[in-house]
C-alpha positions, 0 to 999 in steps of 0.5 A: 279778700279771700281770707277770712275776718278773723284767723288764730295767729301764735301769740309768740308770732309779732303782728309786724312779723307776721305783716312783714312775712306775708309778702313772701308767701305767693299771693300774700297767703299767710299761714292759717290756724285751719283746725285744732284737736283738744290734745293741742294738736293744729292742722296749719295751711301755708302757701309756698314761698316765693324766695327760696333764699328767705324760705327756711329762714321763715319757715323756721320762724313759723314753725318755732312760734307753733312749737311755742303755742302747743301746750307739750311744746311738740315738734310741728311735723310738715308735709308738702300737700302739692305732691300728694293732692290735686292741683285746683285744676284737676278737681275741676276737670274731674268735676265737669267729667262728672257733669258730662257723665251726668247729664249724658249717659243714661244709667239704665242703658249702660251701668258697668260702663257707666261705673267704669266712667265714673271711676275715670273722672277721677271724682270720687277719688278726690273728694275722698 
């Protein structure tokens, strides 16, 4: 239900396979088309694995049929966002730091503290 009606899928990429694969991936999160360049270059979104065993194998499968869809035939290049991204959790601690700095330290009354709060929420970093 948290997908969207209509996803680019690699053409090289069977339906079934794709259907078959999606069970591996934690919360049936299958790979998703998310942006394209006119070069042909495509910023994929994919959940982890669940299997660590069937991780590789499917992982290559996938990234083969990227390969085969961009027009130079480039090497799809990954990179673990988890590692260098905040988790769901943190972007919404820092949200409501924000809300409370918000709604209770006036401005006026004490900007370079109020500045250095700001910062502590973590907001901005994140959503830059």
């Amino acid at each position: 239900s948290s997908l969207p009606e209509y996803f680019v899928v690699p053409s090289s990429l069977a339906d079934q396979d794709l259907k078959l694969y999606s069970y591996s991936f934690i919360g049936r999160r299958m790979p998703l088309w998310s942006w394209n360049h006119p070069n042909g270059s495509a910023l994929v979104r994919m959940a982890n694995i669940k299997d660590v065993l069937q991780q590789r194998r499917i992982d290559q499968r996938i990234c083969n049929a990227i390969t085969r869809s961009h027009p130079l035939r480039s090497d799809v290049y990954k990179s673990d966002l988890d590692k260098c991204l905040p988790n769901i959790q943190e972007i919404q601690a820092a949200h409501i730091k924000l809300k409370q700095l918000c709604v209770n330290e006036p401005f006026e009354e004490t900007e370079e503290k109020w500045l250095s709060s700001l910062e502590n929420t973590r907001w901005l970093e994140y959503i830059r």
